[in-house]
C-alpha positions, -999 to +999 in steps of 0.1 A: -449-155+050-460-139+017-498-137+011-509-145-023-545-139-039-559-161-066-571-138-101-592-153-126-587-141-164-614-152-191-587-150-225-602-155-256-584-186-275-550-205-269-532-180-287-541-152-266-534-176-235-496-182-245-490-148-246-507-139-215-483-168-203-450-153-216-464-119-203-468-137-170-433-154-169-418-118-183-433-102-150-420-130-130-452-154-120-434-186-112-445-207-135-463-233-112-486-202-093-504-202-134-528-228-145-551-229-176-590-243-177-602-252-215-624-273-232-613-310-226-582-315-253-580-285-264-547-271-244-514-276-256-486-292-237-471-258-228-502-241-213-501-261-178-538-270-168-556-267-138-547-293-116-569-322-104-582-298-067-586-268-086-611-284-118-630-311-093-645-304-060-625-333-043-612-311-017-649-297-009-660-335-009-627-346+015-641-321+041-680-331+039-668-368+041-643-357+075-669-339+091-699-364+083-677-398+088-663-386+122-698-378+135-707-413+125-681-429+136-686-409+174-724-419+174-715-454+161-687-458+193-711-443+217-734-464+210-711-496+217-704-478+250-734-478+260-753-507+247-721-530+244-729-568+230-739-594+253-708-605+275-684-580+257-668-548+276-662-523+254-635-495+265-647-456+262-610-448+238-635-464+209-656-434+213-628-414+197-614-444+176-646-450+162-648-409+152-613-415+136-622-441+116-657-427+105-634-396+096-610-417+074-638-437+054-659-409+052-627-388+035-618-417+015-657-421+005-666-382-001-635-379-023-639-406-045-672-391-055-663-356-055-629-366-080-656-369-108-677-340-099-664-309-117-659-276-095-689-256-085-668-223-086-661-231-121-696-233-133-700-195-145-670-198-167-685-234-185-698-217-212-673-196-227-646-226-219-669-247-246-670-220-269-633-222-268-623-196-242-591-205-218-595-193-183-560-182-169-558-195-127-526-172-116-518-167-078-498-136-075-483-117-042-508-097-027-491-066-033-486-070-075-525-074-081-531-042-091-497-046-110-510-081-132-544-073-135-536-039-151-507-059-173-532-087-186-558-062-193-538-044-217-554-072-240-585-057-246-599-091-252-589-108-217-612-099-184-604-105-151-634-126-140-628-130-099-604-128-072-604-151-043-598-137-007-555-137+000-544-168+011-508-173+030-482-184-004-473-221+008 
């Protein structure tokens, strides 16, 4: 399985982002591994933008609400265990059942809050996005990196802003 590693390009306008596009395409990027961040409107149909996970922190939320849900859900069915309604027997399988359900609200909870929060890792880059700045997402094989940072950088006004750690290319 190829590894891939996220790169982070601040480009100056939309112009300079469809060319660092074509550049991209030219060198072989698959066009779904590059994504664009600008200010709200301001990208045109051929620039694809940053999908839903990558500009929210839904995915952050998702986990939160898992891991806080399912330890709710385990105290809430330990509890009925052990102190179980008058006349009522309840089984020790809604220790786990409670944890799964906890797990499930708490995802479905966590996410619908965290769909509207924008993404944290983004929050350095807000400023020059609302001055009109497109930041370029691109996941490339872990062995071209070198390759397409030194090829986008030939623009003297793009700048590779951050890499993220390689991650296996589903």
């Amino acid at each position: 399985m190829e590894m891939t590693q996220r790169l982070y390009f601040m480009l100056p306008n939309v112009e300079s982002a469809k060319s660092t596009m074509t550049e991209m395409l030219r060198a072989h990027i698959d066009k779904g591994k590059i994504r664009f961040l600008g200010k709200r409107g301001a990208l045109p149909a051929e620039l694809p933008e940053a999908s839903v996970f990558q500009k929210t922190d839904i995915t952050h939320a998702a986990k939160i609400g898992i891991l806080t849900g399912g330890l709710f859900g385990l105290v809430c069915g330990a509890i009925a265990v052990m102190f179980p309604p008058d006349g009522l027997v309840i089984d020790l399988v809604s220790v786990p059942i409670g944890a799964l359900i906890g797990a499930l609200i708490g995802m479905w909870a966590a996410t619908m809050a965290g769909s509207a929060v924008p993404n944290t890792k983004f929050e350095v880059f807000q400023p020059e996005i609302e001055q009109g700045k497109v930041l370029m997402i691109v996941d490339v094989p872990q062995l071209r990196v070198e390759e397409i940072s030194t090829q986008v950088s030939k623009n003297p006004n793009a700048a590779l802003r951050g890499l993220e750690p390689a991650m296996s290319g589903l």
